[in-house]
C-alpha positions in Angstrom: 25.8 4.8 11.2 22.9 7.2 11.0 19.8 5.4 9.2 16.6 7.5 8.4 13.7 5.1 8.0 10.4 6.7 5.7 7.7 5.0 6.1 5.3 6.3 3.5 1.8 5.4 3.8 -1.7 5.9 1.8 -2.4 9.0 4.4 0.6 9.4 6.7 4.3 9.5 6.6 6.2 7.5 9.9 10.1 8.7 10.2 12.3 7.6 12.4 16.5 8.2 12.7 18.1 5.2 14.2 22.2 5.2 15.0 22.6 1.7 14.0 23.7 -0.6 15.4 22.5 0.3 18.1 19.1 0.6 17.4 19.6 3.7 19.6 16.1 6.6 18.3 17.2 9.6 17.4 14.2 11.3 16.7 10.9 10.0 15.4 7.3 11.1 14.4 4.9 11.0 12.2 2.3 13.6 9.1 -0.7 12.3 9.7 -4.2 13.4 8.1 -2.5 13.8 4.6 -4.5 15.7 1.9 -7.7 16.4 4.1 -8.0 20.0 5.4 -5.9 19.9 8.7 -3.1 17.8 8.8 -1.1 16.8 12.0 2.5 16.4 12.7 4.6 15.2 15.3 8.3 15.2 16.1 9.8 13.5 19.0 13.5 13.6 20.3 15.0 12.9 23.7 14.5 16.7 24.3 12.0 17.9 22.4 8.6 17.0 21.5 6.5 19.2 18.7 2.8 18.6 17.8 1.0 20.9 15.5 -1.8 21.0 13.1 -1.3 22.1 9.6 -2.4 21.2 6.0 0.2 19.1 4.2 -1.5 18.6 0.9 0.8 16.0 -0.2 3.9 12.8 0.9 5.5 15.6 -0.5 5.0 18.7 1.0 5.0 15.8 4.2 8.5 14.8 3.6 9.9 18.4 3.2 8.5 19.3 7.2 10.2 16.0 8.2 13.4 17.4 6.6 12.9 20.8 7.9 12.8 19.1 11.6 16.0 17.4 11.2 17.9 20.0 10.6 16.4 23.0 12.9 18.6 24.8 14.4 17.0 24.1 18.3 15.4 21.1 17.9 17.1 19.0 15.2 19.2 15.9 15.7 21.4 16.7 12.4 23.2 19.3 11.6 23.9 18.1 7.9 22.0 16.0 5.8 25.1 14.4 4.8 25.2 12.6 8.5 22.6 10.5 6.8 24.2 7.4 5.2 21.5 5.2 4.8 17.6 5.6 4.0 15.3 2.9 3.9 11.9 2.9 2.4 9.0 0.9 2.8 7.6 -0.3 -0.6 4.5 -2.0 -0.4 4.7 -4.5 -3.8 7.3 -5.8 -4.6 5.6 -7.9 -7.4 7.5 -11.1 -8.6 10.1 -9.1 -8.9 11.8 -8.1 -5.6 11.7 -10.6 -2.4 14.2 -9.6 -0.5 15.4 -5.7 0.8 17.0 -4.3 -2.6 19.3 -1.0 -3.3 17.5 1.4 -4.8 18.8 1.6 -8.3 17.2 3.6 -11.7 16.7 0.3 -13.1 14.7 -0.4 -9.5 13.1 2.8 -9.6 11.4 1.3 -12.9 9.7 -1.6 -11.6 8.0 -0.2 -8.7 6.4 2.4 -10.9 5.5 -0.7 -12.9 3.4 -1.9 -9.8 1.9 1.3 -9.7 -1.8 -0.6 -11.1 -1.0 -3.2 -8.4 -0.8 -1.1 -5.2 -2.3 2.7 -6.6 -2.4 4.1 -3.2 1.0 3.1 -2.0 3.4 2.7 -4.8 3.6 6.2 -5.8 3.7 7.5 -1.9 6.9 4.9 -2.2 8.4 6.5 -4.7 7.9 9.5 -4.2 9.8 9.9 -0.5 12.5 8.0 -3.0 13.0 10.6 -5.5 12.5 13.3 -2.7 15.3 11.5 -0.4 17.9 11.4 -3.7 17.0 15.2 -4.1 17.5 15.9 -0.1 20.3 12.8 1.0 22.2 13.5 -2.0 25.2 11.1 -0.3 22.9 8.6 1.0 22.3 4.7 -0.1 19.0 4.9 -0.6 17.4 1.1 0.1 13.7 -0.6 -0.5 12.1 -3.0 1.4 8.8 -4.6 0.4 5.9 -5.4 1.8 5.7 -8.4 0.1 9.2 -9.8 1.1 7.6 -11.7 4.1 4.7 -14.0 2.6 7.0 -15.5 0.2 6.2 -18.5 2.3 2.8 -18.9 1.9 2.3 -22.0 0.5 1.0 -22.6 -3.9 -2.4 -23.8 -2.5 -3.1 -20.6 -1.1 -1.2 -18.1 -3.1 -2.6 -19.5 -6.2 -5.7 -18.2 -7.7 -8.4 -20.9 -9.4 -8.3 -19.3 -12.7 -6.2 -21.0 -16.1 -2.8 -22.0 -15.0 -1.0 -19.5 -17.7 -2.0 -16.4 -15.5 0.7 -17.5 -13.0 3.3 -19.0 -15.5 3.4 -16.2 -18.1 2.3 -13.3 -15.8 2.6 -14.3 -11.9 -0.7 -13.4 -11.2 -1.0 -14.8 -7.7 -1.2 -13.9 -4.0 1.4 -11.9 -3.2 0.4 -10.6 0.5 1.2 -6.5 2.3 2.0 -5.2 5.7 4.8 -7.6 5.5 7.2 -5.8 7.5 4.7 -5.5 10.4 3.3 -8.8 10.3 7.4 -9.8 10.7 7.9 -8.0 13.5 5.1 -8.5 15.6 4.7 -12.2 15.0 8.5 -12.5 16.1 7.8 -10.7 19.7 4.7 -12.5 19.6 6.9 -15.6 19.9 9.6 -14.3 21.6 6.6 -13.9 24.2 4.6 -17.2 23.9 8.9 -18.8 24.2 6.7 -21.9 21.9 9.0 -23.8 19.2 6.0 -24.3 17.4 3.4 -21.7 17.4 -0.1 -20.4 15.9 -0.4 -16.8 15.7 -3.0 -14.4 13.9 -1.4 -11.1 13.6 -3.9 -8.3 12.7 -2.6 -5.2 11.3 -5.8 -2.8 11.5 -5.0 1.1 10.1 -6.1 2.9 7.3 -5.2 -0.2 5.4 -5.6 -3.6 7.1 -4.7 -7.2 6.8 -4.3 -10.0 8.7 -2.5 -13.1 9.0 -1.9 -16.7 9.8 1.7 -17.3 11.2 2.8 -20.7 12.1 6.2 -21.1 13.4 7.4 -17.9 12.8 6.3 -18.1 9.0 3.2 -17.0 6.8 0.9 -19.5 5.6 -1.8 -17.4 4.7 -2.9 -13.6 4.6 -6.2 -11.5 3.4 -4.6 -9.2 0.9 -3.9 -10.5 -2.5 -2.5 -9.7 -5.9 -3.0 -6.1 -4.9 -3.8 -4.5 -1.2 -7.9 -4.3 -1.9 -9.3 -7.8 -0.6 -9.8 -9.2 2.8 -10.5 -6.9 5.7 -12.7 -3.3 5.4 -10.2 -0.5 5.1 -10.2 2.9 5.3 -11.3 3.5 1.8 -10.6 0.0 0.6 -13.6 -2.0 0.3 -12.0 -5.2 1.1 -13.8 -8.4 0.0 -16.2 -8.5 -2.2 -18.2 -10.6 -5.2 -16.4 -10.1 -8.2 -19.2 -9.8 -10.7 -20.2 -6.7 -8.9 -18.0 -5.2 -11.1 -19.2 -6.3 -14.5 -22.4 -5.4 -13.1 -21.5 -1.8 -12.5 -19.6 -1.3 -16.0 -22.3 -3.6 -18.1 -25.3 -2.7 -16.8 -25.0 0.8 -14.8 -22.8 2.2 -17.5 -19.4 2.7 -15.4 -16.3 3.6 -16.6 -14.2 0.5 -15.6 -11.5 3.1 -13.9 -14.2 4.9 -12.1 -15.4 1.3 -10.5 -11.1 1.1 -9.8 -11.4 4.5 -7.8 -14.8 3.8 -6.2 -13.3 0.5 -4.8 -10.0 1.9 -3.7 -10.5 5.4 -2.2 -14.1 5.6 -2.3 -15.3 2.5 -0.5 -14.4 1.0 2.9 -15.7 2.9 6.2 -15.5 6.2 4.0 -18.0 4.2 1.8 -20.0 3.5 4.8 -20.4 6.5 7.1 -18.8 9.8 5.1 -15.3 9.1 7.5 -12.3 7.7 6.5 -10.6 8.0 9.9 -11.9 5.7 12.5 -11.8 8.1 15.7 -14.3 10.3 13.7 -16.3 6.9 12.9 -16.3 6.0 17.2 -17.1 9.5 18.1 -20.5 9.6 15.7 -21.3 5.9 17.1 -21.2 6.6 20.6 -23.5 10.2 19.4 -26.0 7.7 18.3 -25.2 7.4 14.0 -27.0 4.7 13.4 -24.5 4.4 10.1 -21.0 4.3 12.2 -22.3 1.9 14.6 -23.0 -0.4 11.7 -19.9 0.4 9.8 -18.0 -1.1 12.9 -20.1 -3.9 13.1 -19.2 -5.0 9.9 -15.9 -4.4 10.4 -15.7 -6.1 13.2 -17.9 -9.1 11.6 -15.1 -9.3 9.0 -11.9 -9.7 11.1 -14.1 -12.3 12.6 -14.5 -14.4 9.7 -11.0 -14.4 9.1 -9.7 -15.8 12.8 -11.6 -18.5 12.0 -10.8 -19.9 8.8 -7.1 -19.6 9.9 -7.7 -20.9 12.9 -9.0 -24.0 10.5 -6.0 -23.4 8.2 -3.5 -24.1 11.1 -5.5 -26.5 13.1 -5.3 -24.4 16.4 -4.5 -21.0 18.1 -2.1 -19.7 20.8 -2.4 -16.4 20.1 -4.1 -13.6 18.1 -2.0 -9.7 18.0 -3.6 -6.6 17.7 -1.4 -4.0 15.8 -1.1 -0.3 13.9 -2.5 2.4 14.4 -6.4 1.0 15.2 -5.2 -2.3 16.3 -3.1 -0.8 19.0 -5.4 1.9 20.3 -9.0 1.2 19.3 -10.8 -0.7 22.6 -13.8 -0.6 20.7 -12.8 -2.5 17.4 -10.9 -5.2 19.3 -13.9 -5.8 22.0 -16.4 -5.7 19.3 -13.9 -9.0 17.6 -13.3 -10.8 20.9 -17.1 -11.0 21.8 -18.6 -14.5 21.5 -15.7 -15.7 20.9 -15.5 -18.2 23.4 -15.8 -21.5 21.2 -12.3 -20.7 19.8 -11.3 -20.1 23.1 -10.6 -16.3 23.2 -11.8 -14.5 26.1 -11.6 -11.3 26.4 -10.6 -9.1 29.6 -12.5 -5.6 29.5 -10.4 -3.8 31.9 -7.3 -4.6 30.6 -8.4 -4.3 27.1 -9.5 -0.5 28.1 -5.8 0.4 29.0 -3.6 2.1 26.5 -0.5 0.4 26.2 2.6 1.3 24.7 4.4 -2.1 25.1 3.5 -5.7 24.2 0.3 -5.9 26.7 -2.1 -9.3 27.1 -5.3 -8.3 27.5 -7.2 -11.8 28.2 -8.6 -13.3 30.8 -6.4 -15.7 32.9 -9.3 -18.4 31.6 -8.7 -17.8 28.1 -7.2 -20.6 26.5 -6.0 -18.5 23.3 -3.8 -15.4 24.6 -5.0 -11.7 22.7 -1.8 -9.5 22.5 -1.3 -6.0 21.6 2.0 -5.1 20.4 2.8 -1.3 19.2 4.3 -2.7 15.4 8.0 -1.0 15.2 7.8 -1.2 11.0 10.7 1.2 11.1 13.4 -0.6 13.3 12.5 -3.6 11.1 13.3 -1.6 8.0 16.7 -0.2 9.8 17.9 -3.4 10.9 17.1 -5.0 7.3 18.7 -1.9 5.6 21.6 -1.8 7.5 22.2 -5.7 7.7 21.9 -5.3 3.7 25.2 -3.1 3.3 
């Protein structure tokens, strides 16, 4: 059975077609650089490999090229789209609603444009490669699976918010966690690797959005996003954690539209906020020029993920392992050296060597002396999404 994963992102589309279940890639790639002024793709294939640079001004316009790649004539892996029996999509909230990989339905359809407020810059990208797939996989079972799905176990002291008790029992206003699907997947080969029946992993998922979080024993206990993917770690253009009356400040006293402060915080803020560069391989390439602003932009960033191994490292009493994952986490030598340093008192210990070699399999890149093993494992959100889809028909 031929299973087209869509993996649609704030900025970037992943695809991959799996023959399931085999878990055997057909093809794979990735639109990268969505809505700025040169856009990237990539296909992939056991034969053939294209890379080129285009502007894709929308998921849309992405999800059509994907399409178009399929099907080409030399270097397609389909010759029908009716080959395609099953897509799954990655939908970040699920809400209260959906906690388990659903079947796309109108009635579904429905409440994830509900969550639309809850998850602005992913929710619509969501639907979106829906509605496109039921135009373009007219014969195929189109299936969801949320972010959310895998914090479900995080326990009521640390999904609930301190605010009247109503706000969760009339309108389950609570922690509800993202990047479940990668936080899933590379926890389990994490453990797979450590081969502990009890374990203490921090899995950080660092890309244009990031999160992190506390697994221990092969289940979430805590994470940094929240009700909606803004808090915790400094994004992209997310600004991540910050004091709350900030914005009463900005709408009370600086006469700010409340949705304007809503935008400013979600696609305004973040490294974009800081240095003028939403992608972080720009923000690297000024620092090492000498901007005085990048440098600091990844010091803070850095700072951040720092603050957060530790109070999990608190919240689960101990540490065998912290992963490094996504597209930042997996590639960027500078933000994961910059969050290892001085870390020795939690007994992370950082090898520079191996820590400069690009990887694209699970790779430890500690020193033998380091009590606390750092990982980097390439997330695989789109097997995950396969084998969930096709295990759900």
């Amino acid at each position: 059975m031929k299973v087209l994963v869509i993996n649609s992102g704030s900025s970037s589309i992943k695809y991959q077609l799996f023959e399931m279940p085999q878990q055997e890639v057909l093809c794979s790639g990735l639109i990268e650089r969505i809505g700025l002024e040169v856009g990237k793709v990539h296909y992939k294939s056991n034969n053939n490999k294209v890379e080129e640079e285009v502007a894709i001004k929308d998921h849309k316009s992405g999800l059509e090229r994907v399409v178009d790649l399929l099907l080409d004539e030399k270097i397609g892996v389909i010759s029908s789209t009716d080959e395609i029996k099953v897509v799954g999509h990655r939908v970040v909230h699920g809400g209260s609603t959906f906690t388990k990989t659903t079947i796309v339905t109108e009635e579904v359809k429905k409440k994830i444009e509900s969550l639309f407020s809850l998850a602005p810059l992913h929710n619509p990208a969501n639907l979106e490669g829906i509605i496109v797939s039921e135009s373009i996989f007219k014969n195929a079972q189109q299936v969801a699976v949320f972010d959310t799905a895998f914090h479900q176990t995080i326990p009521v002291e640390a999904y609930k918010y301190a605010i009247p008790n109503k706000f969760l029992d009339e309108h389950r206003i609570r922690l509800y966690g993202f990047h479940g699907t990668s936080h899933k997947y590379v926890s389990e080969k994490a453990n797979e690797h450590l081969q502990k029946e009890n374990s203490k992993i921090i899995t950080i998922h660092l890309g244009n959005g990031c999160s992190i979080t506390a697994v221990k024993n092969g289940k979430s206990i805590d994470h940094s996003l929240g009700f909606g993917p803004v808090t915790g770690l400094i994004m992209g253009t997310r600004s991540g954690d910050i004091d709350h009356s900030l914005i009463f400040y900005l709408t009370n006293n600086l006469g700010y539209d409340i949705n304007d402060v809503n935008n400013m915080l979600q696609k305004e803020s973040g490294m974009l906020g800081l240095t003028g560069f939403s992608d972080l391989r720009d923000i690297e390439a000024a620092a090492a020029r000498g901007d005085k602003n990048c440098q600091l932009a990844l010091d803070m960033n850095a700072y951040r993920i720092k603050k957060y191994i530790g109070s999990y490292v608190a919240a689960m009493n101990g540490l065998d392992a912290i992963v490094f994952t996504a597209g930042i986490g997996e590639n960027s030598d500078v933000i994961r050296r910059l969050v290892c340093t001085d870390m020795e008192y939690l007994g992370i210990e950082m090898d520079t060597e191996k820590n400069a070699i690009r990887a694209k399999k699970l790779t430890e890149i500690h020193k033998e002396t380091s009590k606390v093993k750092v990982l980097v494992i390439p997330t695989n959100e789109e097997l995950e999404i396969a084998k969930q889809s096709y295990e759900l028909l």
